[in-house]
VEXDREN-2710 file (C-alpha; in Angstrom, 1 decimal):
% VEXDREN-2710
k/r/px/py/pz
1/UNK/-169.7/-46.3/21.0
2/UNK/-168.0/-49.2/22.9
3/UNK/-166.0/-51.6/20.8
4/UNK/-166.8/-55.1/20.4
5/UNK/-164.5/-57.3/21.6
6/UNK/-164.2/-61.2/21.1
7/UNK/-161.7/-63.1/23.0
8/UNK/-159.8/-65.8/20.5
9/UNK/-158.8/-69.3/21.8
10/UNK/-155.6/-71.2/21.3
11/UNK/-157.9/-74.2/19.0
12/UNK/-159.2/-70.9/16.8
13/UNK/-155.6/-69.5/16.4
14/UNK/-154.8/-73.7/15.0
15/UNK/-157.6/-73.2/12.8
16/UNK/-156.9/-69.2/11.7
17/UNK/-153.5/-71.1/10.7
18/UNK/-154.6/-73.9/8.9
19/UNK/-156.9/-71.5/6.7
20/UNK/-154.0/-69.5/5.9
21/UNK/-151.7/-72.2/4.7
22/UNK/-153.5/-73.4/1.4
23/UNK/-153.5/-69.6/1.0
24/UNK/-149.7/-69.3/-0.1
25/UNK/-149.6/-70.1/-3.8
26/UNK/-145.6/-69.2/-3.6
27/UNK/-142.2/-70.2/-1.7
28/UNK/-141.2/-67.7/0.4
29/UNK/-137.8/-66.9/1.0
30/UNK/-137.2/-65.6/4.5
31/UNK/-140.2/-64.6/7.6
32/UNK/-140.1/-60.8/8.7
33/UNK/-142.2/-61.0/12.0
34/UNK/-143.5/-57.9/13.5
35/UNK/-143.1/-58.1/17.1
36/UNK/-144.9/-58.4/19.5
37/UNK/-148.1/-59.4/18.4
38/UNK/-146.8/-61.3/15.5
39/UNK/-144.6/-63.6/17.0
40/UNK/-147.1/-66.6/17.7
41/UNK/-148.9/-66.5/14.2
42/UNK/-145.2/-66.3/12.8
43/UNK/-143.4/-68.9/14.9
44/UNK/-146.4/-71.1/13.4
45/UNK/-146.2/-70.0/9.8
46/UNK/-142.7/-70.4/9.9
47/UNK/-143.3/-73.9/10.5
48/UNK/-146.3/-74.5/8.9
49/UNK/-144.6/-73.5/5.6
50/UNK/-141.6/-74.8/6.3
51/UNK/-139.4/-70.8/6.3
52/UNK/-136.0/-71.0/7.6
53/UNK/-134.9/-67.5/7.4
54/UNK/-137.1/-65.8/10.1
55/UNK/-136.0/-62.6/11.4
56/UNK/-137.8/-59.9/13.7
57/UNK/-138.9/-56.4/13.1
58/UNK/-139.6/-54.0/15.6
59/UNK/-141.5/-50.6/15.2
60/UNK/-142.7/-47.7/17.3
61/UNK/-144.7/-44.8/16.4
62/UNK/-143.8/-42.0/19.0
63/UNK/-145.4/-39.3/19.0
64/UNK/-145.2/-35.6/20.9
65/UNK/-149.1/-34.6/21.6
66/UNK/-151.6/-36.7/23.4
67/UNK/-154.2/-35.7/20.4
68/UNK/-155.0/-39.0/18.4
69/UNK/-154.7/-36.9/15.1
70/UNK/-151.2/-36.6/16.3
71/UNK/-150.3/-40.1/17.1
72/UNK/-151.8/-41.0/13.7
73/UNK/-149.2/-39.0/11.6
74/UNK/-146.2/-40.1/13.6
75/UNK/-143.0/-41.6/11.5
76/UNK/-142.2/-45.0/12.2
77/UNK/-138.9/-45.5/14.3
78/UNK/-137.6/-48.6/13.5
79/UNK/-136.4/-50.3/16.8
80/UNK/-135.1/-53.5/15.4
81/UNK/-134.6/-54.8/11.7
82/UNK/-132.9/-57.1/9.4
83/UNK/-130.3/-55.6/7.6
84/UNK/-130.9/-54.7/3.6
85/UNK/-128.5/-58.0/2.5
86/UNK/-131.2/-60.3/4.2
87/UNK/-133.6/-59.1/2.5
88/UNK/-132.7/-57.9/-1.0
89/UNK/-134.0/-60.2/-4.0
90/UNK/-135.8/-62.0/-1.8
91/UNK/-139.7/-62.8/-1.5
92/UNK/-140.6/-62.1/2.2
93/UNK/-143.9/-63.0/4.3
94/UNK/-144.3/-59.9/6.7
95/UNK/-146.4/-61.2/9.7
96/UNK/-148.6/-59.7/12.2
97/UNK/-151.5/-60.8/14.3
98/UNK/-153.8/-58.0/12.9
99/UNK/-154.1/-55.3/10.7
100/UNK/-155.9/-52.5/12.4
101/UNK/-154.6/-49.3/11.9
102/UNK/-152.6/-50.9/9.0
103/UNK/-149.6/-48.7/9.7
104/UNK/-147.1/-50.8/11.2
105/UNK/-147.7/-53.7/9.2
106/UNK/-147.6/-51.1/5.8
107/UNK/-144.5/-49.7/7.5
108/UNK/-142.2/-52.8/7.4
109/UNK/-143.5/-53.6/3.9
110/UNK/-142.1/-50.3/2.6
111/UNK/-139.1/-50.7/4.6
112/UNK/-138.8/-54.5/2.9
113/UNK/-139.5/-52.9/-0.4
114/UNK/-136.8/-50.2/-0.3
115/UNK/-134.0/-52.7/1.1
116/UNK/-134.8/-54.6/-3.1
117/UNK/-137.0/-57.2/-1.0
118/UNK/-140.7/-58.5/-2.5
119/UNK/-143.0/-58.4/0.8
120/UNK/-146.1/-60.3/1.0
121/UNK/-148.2/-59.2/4.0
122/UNK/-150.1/-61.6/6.4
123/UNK/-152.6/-61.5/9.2
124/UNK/-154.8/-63.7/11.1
125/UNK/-157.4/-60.8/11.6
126/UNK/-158.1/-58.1/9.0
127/UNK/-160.1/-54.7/10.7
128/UNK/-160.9/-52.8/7.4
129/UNK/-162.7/-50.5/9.2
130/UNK/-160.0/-49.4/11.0
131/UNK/-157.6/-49.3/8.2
132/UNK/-156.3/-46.0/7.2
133/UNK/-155.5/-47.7/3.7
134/UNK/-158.9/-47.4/2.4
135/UNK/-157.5/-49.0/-1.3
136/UNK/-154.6/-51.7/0.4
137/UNK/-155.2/-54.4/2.9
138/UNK/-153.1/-57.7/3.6
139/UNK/-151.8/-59.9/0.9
140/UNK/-153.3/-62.6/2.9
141/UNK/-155.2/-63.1/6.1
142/UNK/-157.1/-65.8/7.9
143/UNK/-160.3/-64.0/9.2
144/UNK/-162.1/-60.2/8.8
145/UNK/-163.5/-58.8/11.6
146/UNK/-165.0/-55.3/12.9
147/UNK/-163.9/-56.6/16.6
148/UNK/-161.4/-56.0/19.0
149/UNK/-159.3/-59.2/19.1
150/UNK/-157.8/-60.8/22.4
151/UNK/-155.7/-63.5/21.4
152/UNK/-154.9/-66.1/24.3
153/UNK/-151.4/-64.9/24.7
154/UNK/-152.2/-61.5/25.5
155/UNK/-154.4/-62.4/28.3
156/UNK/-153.0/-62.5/32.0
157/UNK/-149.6/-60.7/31.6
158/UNK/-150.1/-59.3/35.3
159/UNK/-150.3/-55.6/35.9
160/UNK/-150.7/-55.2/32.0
161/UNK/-153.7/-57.8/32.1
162/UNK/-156.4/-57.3/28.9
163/UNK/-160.1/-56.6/30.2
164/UNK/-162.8/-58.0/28.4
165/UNK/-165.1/-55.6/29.9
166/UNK/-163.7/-51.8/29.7
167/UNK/-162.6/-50.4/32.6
168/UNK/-165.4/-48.2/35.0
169/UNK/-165.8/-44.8/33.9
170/UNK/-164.4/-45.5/30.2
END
């Protein structure tokens, strides 16, 4: 069954932000941004609510086999991220563009938790039906969807260019 996919302007991504921010009931203390796909909504949010402290977080999930099962029960390997001091005692907004899968998103949480940190997790788009957290989902989030999302900074990045229509023969 083909996935439906829905394209997402830069005026929606304003207005995705602007729902979010009444949202936030607390002061955060620092910005943990999952990059890549987290950067935009982040830079925003930073400024939106005002965060100084914004640091990065960068995850990968290899994995040996091509078998999806595989891929899904790969560790995280954390490629970039703030050290324990930054975040310890602290409440933190994690931010991504979407939970999906939920794992990379869940992954830095934990990883905030353990270094003494409080994470709060937040995503413009929330997929619960991809989630493989059937009982957790994001602490807050602008929009839930069952779609593929495109946002307007993933679209044109040359060779690596995001089809709305799948390719022939997928």
């Amino acid at each position: 069954m083909e996935k439906r996919r829905e394209l997402v302007t830069w005026e929606e991504v304003e207005r995705l932000v602007d729902h979010l921010t009444p949202q936030f009931t607390t002061e955060f203390d620092s910005m943990v941004i999952v990059t890549r796909g987290g950067v935009v909504p982040g830079g925003l949010l930073c400024e939106a609510l005002n965060i100084e402290n914004v640091m990065t977080a960068s995850v990968d999930f290899p994995f040996e086999s091509q078998r999806q099962a595989a891929k899904l029960l790969a560790w995280p390997q954390f490629i970039q991220f703030p050290s324990d001091a930054q975040l310890s005692g602290r409440k933190v907004l994690v931010v991504d563009d979407v939970w999906g899968s939920g794992r990379t998103i869940t992954a830095v949480k934990n990883r905030v938790s353990a270094a003494g940190g409080f994470p709060y997790t937040c995503v413009l788009h929330f997929n619960p039906h991809r989630s493989l957290f059937s009982q957790a989902g994001p602490d807050f989030c602008a929009a839930v969807t069952d779609a593929y999302i495109i946002f307007p900074w993933e679209v044109s990045r040359g060779v690596d260019k995001v089809l709305l229509q799948p390719p022939p023969g997928a």
